[in-house]
C-alpha positions as CSV (number, residue, x, y, z in Angstrom):
1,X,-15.5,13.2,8.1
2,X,-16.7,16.7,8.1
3,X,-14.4,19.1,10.3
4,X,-15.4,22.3,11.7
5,X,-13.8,24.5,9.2
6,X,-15.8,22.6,6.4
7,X,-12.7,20.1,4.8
8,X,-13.4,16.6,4.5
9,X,-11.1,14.0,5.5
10,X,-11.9,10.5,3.9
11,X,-10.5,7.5,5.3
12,X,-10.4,4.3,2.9
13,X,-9.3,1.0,2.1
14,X,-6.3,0.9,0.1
15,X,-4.1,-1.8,-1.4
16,X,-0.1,-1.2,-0.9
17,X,2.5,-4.2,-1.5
18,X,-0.5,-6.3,-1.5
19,X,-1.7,-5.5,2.8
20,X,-5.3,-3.4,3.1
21,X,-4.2,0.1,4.8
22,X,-6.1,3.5,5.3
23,X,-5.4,5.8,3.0
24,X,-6.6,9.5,3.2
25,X,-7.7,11.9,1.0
26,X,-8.8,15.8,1.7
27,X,-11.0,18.3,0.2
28,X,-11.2,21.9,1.6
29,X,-14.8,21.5,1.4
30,X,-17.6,18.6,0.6
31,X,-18.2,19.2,-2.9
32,X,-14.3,19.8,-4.0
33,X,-12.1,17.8,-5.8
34,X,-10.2,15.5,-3.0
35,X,-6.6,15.2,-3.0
36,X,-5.0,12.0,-1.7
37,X,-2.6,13.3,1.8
38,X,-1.1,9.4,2.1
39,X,-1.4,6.1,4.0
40,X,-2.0,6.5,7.0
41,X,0.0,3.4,8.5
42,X,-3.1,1.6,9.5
43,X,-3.5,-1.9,8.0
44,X,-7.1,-2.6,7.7
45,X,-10.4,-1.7,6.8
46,X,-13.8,-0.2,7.1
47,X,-12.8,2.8,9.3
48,X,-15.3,4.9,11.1
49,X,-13.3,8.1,13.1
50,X,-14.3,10.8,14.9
51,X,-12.8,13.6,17.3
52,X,-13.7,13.5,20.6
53,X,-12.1,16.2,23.0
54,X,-9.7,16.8,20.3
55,X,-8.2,13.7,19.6
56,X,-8.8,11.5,16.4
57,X,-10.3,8.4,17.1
58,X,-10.3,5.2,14.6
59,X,-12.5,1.6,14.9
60,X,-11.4,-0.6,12.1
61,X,-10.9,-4.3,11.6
62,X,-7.6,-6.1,11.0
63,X,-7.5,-8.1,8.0
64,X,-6.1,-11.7,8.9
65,X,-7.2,-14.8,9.6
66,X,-9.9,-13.8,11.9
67,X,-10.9,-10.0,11.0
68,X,-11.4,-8.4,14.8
69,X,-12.2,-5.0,16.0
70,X,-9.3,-2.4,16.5
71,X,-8.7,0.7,17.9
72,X,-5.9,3.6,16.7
73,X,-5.6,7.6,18.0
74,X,-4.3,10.6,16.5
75,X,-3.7,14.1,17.5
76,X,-3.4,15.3,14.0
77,X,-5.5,12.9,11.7
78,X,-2.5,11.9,9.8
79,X,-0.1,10.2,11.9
80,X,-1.8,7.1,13.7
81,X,-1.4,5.2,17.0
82,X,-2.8,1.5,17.0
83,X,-4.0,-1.0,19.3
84,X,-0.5,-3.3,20.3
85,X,-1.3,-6.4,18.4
86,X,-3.1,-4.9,15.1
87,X,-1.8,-5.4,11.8
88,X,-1.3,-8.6,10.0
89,X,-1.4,-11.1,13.5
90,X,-4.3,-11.9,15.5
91,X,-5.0,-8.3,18.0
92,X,-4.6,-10.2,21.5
93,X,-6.4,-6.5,22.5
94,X,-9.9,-6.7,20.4
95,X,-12.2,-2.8,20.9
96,X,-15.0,-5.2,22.0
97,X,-16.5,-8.8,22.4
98,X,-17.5,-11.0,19.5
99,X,-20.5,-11.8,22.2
100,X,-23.5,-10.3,22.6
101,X,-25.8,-10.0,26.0
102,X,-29.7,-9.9,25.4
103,X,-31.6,-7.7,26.6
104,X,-34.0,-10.6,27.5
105,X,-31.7,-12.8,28.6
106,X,-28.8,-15.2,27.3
107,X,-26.2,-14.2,24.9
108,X,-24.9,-15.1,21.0
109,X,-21.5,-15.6,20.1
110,X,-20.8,-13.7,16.4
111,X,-18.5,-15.2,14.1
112,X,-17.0,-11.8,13.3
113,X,-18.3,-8.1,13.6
114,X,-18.0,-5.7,10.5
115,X,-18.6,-2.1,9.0
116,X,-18.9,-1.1,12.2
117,X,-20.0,3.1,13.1
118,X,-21.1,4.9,16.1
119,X,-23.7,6.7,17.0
120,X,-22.5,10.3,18.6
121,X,-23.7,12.6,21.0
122,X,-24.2,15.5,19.2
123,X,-23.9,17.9,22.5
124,X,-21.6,15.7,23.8
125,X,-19.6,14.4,21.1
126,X,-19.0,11.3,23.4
127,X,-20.0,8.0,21.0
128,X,-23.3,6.5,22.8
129,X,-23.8,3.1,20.7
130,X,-22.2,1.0,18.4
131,X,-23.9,-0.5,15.0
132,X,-21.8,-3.1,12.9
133,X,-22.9,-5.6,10.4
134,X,-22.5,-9.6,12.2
135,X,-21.9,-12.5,10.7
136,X,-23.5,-15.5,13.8
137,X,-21.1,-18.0,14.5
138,X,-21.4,-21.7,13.0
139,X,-23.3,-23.1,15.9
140,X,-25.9,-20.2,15.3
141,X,-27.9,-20.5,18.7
142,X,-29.3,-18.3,21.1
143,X,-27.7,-19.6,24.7
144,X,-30.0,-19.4,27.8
């Protein structure tokens, strides 16, 4: 993530004690050396953050049983608020549906949702669509 004043902040997957987390690392500019700030107490992976109305926002997925869409906030960038219910048990509070609404008509049920990103207003700075990787479920039909 590219701030204002030029540093990079870059959000990744790290192993600790065996659990994925966020870790993050900072450079005061995109082609310096990074250093790594810490873990950022989210358990997960495949962030995507950006600051809207200058607050840090995070979509991730949990890594258990059934990987599902999170959501975590931060004033700072460093210290994180999550969704109730992310971490290693099942997030009663998924970011969004694992179905999908056609434009035609019908709907498909995923089997999960990954790598997930938005699209952002660049005047706005408000996110205007969501792009993820999908994975259909085992039944694999379009509904009616």
């Amino acid at each position: 993530m590219l701030l204002d004043n030029g540093t990079v902040l870059m959000y990744y997957k790290a192993m600790v004690d065996g659990v994925r987390t966020m870790a993050l690392a900072r450079a005061p500019q995109w082609n310096a050396s990074f250093e790594f700030v810490g873990n950022t107490g989210v358990v997960g992976e495949d962030p995507f953050v950006w600051v809207q109305n200058g607050t840090y926002h995070m979509i991730f997925h949990t890594c258990c049983d059934v990987k599902i869409m999170s959501m975590a906030w931060s004033e700072d960038g460093l210290k994180w608020h999550v969704t109730p219910g992310a971490g290693h048990n099942v997030n009663p509070y998924p970011a969004f549906s694992k179905t999908i609404e056609l434009q035609g008509g019908g709907n498909v049920t995923l089997s999960r949702r990954e790598r997930h990103f938005l699209v952002i207003d660049p005047v706005t700075g408000i996110p205007t669509h969501l792009m993820n990787g999908a994975e259909p479920s085992n039944d694999d039909e379009i509904r009616d």
